[in-house]
N, CA and C of each residue as an Amber inpcrd file, in Angstrom:
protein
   561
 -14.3890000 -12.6240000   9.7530000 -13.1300000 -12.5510000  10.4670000
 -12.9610000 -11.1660000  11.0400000 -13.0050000 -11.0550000  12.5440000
 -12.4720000  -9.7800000  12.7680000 -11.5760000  -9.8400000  13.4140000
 -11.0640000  -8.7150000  13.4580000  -9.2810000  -9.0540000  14.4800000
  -8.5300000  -7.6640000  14.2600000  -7.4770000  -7.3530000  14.9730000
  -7.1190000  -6.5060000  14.9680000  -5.3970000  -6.2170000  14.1710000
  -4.8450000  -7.2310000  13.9610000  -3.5640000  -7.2150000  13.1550000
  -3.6400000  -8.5590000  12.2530000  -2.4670000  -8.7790000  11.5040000
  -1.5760000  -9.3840000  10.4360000  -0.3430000  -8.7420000  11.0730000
   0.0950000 -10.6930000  10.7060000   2.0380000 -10.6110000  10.9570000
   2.5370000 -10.8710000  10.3220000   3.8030000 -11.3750000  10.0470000
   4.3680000 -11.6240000   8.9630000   5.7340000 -11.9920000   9.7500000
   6.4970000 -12.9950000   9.2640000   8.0470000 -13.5830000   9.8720000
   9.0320000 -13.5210000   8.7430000   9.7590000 -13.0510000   8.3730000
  10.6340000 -13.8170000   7.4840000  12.3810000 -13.3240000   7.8760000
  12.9190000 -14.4760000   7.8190000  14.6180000 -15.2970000   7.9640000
  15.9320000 -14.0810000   6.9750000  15.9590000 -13.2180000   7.2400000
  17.0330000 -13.0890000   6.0900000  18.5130000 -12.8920000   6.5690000
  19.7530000 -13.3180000   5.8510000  21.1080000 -13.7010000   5.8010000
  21.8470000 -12.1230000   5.8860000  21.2910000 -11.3390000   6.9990000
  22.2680000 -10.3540000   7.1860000  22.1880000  -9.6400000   8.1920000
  23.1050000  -9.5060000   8.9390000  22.9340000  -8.5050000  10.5670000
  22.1700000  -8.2430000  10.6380000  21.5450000  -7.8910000  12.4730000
  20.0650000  -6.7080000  12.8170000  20.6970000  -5.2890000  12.1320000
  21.9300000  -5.1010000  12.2470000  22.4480000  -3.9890000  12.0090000
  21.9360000  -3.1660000  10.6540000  22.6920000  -4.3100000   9.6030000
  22.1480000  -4.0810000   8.4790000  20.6100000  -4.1770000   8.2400000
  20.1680000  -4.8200000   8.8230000  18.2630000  -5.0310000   8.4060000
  17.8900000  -3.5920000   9.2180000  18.3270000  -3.4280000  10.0330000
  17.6270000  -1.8660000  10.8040000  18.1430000  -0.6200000   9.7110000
  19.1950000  -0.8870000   9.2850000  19.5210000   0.7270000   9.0030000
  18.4430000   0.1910000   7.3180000  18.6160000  -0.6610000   6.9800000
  17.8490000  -0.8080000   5.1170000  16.1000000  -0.9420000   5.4370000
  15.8020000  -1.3760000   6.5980000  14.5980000  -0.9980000   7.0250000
  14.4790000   0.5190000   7.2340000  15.1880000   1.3810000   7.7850000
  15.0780000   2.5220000   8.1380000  15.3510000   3.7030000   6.6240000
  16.0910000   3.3580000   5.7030000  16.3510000   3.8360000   4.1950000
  15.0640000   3.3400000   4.0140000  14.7930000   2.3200000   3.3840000
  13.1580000   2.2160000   2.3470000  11.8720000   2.6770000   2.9500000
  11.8990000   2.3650000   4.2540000  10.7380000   3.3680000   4.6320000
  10.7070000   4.8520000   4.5760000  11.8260000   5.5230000   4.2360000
  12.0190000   6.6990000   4.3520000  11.6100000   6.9590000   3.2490000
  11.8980000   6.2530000   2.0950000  11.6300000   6.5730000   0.6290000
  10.5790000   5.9260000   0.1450000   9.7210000   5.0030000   0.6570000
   7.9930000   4.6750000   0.2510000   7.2440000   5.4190000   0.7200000
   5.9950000   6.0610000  -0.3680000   5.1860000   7.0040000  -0.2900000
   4.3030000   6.1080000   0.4730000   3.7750000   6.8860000   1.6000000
   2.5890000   6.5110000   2.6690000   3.2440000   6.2540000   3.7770000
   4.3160000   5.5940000   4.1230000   5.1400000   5.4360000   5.3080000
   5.5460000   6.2080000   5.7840000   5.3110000   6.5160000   7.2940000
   6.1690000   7.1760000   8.2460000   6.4740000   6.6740000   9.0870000
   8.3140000   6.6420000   9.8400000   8.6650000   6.7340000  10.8870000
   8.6170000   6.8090000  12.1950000   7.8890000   6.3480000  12.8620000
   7.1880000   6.8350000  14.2110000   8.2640000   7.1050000  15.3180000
   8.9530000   5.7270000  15.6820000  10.1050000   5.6780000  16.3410000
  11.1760000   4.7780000  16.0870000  12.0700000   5.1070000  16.3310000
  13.1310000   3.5510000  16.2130000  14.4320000   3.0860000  17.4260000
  14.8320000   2.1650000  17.7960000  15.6760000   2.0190000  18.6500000
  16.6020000   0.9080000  18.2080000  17.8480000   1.3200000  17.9220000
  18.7000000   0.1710000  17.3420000  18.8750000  -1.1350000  17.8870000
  19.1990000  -0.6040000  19.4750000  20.0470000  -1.1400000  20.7730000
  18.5700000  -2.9410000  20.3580000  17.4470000  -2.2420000  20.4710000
  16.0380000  -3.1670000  21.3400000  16.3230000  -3.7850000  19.6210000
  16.6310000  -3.4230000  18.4570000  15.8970000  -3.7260000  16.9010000
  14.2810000  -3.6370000  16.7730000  14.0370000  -2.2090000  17.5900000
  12.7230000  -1.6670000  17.1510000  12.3840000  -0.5830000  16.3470000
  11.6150000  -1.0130000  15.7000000  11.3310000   0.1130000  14.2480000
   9.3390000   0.3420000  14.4820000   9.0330000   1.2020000  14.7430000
   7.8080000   1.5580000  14.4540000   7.3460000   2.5770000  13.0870000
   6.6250000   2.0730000  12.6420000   6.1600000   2.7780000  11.3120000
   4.8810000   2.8170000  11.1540000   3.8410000   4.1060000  10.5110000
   2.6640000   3.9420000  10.5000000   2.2460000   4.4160000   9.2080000
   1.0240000   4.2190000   8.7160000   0.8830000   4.2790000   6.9390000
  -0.5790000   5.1980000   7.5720000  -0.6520000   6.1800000   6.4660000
  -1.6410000   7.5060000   6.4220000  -2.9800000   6.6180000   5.8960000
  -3.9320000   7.6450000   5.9960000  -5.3530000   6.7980000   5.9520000
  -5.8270000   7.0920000   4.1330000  -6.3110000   5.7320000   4.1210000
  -6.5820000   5.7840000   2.2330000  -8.1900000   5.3760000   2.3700000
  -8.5580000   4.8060000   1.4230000 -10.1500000   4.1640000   0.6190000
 -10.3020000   3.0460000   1.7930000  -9.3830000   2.4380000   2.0080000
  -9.3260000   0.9080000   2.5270000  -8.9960000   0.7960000   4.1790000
  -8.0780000   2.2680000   4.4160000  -7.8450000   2.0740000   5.7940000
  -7.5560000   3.3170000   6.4130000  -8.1790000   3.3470000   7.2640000
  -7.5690000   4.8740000   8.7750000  -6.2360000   4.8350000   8.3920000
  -5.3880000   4.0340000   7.9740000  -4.4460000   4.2340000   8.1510000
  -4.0270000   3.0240000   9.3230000  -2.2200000   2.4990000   9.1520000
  -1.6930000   1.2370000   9.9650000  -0.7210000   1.9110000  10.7980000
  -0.6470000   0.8620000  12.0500000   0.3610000   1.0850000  13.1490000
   1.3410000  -0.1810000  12.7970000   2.3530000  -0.2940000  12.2560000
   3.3740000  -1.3120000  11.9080000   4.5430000  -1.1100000  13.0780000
   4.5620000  -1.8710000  13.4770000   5.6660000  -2.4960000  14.5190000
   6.1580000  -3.4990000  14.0760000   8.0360000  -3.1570000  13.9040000
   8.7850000  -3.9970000  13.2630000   9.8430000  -4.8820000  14.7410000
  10.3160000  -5.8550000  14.5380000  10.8060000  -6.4140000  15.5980000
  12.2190000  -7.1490000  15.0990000  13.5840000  -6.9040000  15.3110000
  14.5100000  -7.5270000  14.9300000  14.7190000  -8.5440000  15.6690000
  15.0480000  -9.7400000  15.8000000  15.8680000 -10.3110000  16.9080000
  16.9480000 -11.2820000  15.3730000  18.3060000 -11.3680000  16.6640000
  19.7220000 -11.8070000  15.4490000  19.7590000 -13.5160000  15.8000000
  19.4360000 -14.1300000  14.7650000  19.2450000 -15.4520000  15.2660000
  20.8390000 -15.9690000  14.8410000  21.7320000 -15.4890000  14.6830000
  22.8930000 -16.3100000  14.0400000  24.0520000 -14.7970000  13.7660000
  25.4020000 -14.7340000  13.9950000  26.0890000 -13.6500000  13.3520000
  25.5340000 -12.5260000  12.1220000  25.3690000 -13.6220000  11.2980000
  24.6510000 -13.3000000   9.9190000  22.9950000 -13.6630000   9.1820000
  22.6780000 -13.5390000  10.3830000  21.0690000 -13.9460000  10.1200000
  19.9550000 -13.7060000  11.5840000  19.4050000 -12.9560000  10.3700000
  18.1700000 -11.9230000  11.7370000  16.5770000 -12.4480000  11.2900000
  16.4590000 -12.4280000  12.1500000  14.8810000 -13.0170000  11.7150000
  13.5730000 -11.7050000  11.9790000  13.0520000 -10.8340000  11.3440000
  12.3210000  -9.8380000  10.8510000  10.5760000 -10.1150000  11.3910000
   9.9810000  -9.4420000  12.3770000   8.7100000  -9.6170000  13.0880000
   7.8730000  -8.4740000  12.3570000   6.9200000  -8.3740000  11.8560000
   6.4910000  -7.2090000  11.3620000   5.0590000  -7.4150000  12.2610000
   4.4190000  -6.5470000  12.2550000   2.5500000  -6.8750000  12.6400000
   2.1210000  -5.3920000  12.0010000   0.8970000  -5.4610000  11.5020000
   0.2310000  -4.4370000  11.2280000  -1.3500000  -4.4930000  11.2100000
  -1.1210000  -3.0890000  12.4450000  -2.4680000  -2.9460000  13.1800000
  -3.3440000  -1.8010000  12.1510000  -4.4630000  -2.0940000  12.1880000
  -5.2140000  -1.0860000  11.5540000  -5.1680000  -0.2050000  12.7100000
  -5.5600000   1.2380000  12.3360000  -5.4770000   2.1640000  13.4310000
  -6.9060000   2.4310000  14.0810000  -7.9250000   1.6460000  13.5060000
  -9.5430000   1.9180000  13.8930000  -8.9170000   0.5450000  15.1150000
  -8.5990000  -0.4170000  15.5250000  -8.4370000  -1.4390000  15.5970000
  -9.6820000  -2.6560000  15.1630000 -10.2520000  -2.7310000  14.4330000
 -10.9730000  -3.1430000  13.3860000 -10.9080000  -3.6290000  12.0090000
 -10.9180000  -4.9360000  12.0650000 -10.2310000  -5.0750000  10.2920000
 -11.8210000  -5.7330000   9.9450000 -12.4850000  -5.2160000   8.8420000
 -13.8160000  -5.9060000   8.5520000 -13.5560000  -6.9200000   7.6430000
 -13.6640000  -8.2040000   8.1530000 -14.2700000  -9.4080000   6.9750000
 -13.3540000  -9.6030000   6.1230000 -11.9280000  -8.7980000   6.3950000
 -11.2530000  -9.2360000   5.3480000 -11.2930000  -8.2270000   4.4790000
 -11.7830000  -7.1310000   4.1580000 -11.8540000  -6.4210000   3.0920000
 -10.5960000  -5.0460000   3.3730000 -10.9180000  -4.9150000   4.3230000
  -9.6600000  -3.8900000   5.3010000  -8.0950000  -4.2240000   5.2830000
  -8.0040000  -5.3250000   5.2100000  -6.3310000  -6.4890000   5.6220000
  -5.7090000  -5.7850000   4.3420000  -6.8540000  -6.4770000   3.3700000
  -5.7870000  -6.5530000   1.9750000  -4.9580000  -5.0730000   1.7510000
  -5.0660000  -4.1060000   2.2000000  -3.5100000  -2.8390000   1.9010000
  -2.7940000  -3.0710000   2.9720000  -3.4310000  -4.0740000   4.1780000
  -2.0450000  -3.9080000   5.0380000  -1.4920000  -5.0600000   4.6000000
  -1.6300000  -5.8990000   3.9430000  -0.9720000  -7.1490000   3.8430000
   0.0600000  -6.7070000   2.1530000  -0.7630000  -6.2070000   1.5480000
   0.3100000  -5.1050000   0.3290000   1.3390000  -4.3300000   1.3010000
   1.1830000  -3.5170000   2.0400000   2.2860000  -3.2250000   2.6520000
   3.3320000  -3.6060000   3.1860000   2.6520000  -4.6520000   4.4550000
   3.6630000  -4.9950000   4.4340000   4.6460000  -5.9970000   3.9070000
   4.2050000  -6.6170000   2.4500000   4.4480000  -7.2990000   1.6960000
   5.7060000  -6.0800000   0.4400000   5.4140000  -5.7330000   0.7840000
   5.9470000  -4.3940000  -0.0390000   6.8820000  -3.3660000   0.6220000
   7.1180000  -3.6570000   1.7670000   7.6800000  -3.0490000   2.8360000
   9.2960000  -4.3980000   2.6480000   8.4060000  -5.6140000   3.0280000
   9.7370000  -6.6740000   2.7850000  10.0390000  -6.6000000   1.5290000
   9.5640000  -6.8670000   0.7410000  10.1080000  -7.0740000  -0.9490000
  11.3640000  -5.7850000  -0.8900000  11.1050000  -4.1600000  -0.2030000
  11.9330000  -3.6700000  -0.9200000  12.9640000  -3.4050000   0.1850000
  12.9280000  -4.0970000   1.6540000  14.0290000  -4.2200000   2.0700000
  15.1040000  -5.3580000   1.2580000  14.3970000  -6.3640000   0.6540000
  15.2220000  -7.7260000   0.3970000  16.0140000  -6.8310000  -0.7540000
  15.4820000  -6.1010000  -1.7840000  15.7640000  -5.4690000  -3.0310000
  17.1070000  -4.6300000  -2.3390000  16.7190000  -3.7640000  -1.3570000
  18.0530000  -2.7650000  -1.1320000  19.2510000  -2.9990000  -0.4380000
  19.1830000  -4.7010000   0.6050000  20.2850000  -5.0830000   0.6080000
  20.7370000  -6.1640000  -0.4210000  20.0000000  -6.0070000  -1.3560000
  20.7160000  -6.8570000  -2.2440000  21.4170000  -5.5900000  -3.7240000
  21.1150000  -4.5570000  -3.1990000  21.5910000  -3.2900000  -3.9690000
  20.9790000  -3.4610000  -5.4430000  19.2440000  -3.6370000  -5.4240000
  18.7630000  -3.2900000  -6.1590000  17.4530000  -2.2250000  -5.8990000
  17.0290000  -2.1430000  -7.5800000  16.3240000  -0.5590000  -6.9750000
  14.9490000  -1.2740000  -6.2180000  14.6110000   0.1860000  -5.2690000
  13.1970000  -0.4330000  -4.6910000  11.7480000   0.1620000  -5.4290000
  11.1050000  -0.4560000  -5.1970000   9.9560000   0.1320000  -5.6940000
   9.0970000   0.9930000  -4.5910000   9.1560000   2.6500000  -5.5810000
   8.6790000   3.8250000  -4.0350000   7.0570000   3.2580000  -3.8710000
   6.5070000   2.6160000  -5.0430000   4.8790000   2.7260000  -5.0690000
   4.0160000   2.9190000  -3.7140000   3.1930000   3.5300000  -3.8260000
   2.2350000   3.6060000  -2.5380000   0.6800000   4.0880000  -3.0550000
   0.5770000   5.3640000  -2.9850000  -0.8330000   5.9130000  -3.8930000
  -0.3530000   6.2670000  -4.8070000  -1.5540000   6.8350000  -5.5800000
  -1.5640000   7.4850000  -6.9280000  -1.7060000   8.9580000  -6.2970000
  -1.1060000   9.8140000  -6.9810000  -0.9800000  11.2880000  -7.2450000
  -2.2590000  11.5230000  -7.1870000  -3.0860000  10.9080000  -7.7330000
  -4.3190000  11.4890000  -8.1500000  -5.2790000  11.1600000  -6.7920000
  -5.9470000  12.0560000  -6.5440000  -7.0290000  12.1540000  -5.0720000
  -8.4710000  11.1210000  -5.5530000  -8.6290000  10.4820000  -4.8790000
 -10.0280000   9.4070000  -4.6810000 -11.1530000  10.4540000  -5.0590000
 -11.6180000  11.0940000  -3.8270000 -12.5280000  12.0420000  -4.1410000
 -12.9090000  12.7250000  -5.5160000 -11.9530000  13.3710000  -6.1810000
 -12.0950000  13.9140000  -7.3170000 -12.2110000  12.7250000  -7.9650000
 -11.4980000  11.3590000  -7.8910000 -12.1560000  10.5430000  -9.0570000
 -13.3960000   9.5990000  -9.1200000 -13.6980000   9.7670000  -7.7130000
 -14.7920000   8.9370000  -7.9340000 -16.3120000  10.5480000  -7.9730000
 -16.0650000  11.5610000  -7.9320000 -17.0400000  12.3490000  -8.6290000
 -16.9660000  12.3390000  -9.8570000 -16.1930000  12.5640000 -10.4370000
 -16.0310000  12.3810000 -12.1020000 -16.2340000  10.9080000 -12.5540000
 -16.4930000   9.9050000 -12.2900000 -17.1160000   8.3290000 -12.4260000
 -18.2800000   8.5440000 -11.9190000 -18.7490000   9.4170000 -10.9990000
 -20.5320000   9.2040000 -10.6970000 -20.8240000  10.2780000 -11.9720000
 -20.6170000  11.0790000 -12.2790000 -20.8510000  12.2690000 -13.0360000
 -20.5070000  12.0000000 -14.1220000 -19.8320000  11.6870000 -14.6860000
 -19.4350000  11.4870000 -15.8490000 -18.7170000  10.3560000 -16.3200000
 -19.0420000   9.1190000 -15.6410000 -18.2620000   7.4930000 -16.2010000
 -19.3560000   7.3660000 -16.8740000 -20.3980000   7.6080000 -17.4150000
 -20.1450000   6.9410000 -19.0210000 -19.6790000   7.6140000 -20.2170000
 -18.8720000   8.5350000 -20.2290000 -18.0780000   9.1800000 -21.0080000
 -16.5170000   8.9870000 -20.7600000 -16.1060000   8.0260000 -19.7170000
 -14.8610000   7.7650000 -19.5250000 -13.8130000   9.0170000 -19.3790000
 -14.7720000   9.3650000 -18.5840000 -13.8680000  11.0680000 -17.8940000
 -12.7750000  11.0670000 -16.7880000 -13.0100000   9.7230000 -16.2100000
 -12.5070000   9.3000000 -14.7060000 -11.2010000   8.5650000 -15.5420000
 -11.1010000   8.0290000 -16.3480000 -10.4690000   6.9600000 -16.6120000
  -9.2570000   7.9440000 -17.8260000  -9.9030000   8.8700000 -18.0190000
  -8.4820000  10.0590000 -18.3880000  -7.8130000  10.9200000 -17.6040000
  -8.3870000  11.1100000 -16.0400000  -8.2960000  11.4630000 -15.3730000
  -6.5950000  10.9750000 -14.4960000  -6.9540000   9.7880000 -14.8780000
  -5.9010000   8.6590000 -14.1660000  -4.9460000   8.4710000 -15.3760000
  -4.8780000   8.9250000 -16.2230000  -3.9800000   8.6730000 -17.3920000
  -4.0730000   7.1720000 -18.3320000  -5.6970000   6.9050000 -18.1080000
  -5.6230000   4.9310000 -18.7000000  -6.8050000   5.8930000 -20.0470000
  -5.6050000   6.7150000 -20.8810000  -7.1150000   7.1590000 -22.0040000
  -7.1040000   6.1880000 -22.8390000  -6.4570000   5.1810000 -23.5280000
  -7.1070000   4.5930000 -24.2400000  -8.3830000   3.7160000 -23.4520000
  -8.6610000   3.5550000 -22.3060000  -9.8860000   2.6270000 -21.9810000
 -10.9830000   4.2710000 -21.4010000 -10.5770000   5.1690000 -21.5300000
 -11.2750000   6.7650000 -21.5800000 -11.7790000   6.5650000 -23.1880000
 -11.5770000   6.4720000 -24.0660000 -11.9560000   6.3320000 -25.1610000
 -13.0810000   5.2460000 -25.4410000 -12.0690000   3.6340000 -25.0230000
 -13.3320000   2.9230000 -25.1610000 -14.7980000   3.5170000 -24.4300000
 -14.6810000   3.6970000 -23.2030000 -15.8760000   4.1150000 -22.5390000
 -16.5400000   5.1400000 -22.8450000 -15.8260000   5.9120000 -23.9200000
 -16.4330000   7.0290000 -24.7600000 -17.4450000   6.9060000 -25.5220000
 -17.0180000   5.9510000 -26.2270000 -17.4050000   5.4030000 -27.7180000
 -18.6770000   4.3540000 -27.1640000 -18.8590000   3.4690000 -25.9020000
 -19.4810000   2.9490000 -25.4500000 -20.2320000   2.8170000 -23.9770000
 -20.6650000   4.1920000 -24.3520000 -21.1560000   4.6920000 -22.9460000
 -20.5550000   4.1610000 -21.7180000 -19.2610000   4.2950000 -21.2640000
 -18.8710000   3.5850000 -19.8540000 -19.2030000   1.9960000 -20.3690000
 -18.5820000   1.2900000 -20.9500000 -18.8180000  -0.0680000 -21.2090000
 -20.3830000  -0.2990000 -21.3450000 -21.5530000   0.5050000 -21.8160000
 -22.7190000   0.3310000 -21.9130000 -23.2390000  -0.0230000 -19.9880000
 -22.4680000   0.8220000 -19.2270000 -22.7920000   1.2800000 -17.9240000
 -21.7440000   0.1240000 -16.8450000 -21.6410000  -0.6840000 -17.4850000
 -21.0920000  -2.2200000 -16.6400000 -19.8230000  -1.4940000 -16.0270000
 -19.2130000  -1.0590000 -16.8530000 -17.6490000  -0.6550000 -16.8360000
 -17.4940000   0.2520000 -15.7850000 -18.5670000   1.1520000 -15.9430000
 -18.6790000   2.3340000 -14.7820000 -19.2640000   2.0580000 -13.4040000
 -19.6980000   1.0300000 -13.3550000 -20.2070000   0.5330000 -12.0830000
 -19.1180000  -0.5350000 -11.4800000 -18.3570000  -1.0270000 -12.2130000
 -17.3570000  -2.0130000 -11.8460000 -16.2610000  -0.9160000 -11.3310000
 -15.9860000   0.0390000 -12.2530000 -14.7660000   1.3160000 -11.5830000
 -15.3210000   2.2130000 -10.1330000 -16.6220000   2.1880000 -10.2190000
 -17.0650000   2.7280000  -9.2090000 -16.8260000   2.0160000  -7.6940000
 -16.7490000   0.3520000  -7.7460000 -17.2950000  -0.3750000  -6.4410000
 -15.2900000  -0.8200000  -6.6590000 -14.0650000  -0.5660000  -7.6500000
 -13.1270000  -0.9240000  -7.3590000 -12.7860000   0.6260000  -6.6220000
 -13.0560000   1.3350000  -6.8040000 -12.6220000   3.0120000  -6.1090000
 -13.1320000   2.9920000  -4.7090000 -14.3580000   2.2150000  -4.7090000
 -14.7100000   2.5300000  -3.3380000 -14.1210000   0.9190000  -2.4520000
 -13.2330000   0.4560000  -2.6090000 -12.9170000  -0.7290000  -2.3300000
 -11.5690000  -0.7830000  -2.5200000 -10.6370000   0.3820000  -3.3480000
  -9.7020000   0.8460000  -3.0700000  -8.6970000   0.1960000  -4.0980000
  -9.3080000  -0.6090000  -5.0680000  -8.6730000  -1.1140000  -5.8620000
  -8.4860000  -0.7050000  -7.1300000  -8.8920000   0.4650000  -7.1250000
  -8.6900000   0.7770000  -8.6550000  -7.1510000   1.6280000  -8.8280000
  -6.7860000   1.3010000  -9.9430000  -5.2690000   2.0550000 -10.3920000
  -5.1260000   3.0750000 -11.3070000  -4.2070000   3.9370000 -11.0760000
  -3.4830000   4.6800000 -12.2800000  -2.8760000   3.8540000 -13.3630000
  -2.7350000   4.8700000 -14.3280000  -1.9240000   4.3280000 -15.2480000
  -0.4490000   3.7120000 -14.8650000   0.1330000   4.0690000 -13.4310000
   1.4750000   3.6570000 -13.0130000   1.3060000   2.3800000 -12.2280000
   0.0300000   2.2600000 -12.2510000   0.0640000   1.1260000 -11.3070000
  -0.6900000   0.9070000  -9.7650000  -0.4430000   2.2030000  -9.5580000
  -0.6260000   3.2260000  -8.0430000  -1.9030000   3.0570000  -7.6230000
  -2.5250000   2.4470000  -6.8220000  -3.7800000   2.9110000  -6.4710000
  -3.9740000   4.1420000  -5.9050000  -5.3580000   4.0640000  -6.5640000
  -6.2940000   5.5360000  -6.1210000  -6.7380000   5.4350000  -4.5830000
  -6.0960000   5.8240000  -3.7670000  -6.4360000   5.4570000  -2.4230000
  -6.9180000   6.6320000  -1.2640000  -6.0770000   7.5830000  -2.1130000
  -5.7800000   9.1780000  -1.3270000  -6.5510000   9.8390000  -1.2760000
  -7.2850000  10.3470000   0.0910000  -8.6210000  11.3140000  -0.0250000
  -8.0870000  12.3750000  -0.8600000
């Protein structure tokens, strides 16, 4: 599959007004998102996400239109910025995003908390040298704050090597996490 975006539609029960300004709050406060441009008048929101393990980085173009007083219907698309999505392996953080982008608009007009998640604190680079260098001592995996499985891999050479080759091809594939949850994504 190659192609150059993912869209996404969804219906929700409250002004463009309100969906622009709670679109414009949670992106402000999710780590990796920026602001590009916005225009109330049109209900255009452009937003673009910094480059990780998985992607250059996305061009998200948001689209309001008010289908009813109290009900706007929400256009999202997100372009990789190479315009290149490979096979499917590329999509999956833009489809977390912008899956994660809606979840925490729905959360903040419903005046609950959002979730900031985006990367991990911790830089890719430094962890995947310390997993070539030292995953079978589970050096990488204290690194990220997961020491009790730093221990197992202590005690058992990197899972008797399996473990360290499985953390290795989820780091370079962008799936591996912190202890918060966070992927390791961040050069």
């Amino acid at each position: 599959m190659l192609g150059s975006s993912d869209s996404t539609t969804a219906t929700l029960p409250f002004s463009k007004a309100e969906i622009f300004k709670a679109i414009l709050s949670v992106a402000e406060k999710m780590k990796g998102f920026k602001i590009k441009d916005s225009d109330g008048m049109l209900g255009r929101i452009n937003l673009t996400t910094s480059a990780s393990a998985t992607s250059w980085g996305e061009s998200i173009p948001i689209q309001l239109n008010e289908k009813d007083e109290n009900k706007t219907e929400i256009s999202i698309v997100s372009k990789s910025k190479t315009g290149v999505l490979a096979g499917g392996a590329l999509t999956k953080k833009n489809e977390q995003n912008v899956e994660l982008l809606l979840s925490n608009v729905s959360k903040f007009l419903q005046g609950k908390e959002i979730v900031v998640k985006g990367g991990s604190e911790k830089g890719l680079t430094i962890t995947l040298l310390i997993a070539i260098f030292f995953g079978w001592l589970g050096l990488h995996r204290f690194y990220v704050g997961k020491w009790k499985t730093g221990l197992l891999y202590m005690f058992t050479l990197g899972g008797l090597g399996i473990g360290v080759v499985v953390d290795l091809v989820r780091l370079i594939m962008g799936n591996f996490t912190d202890k918060e949850d966070n992927y390791v994504s961040n050069w």
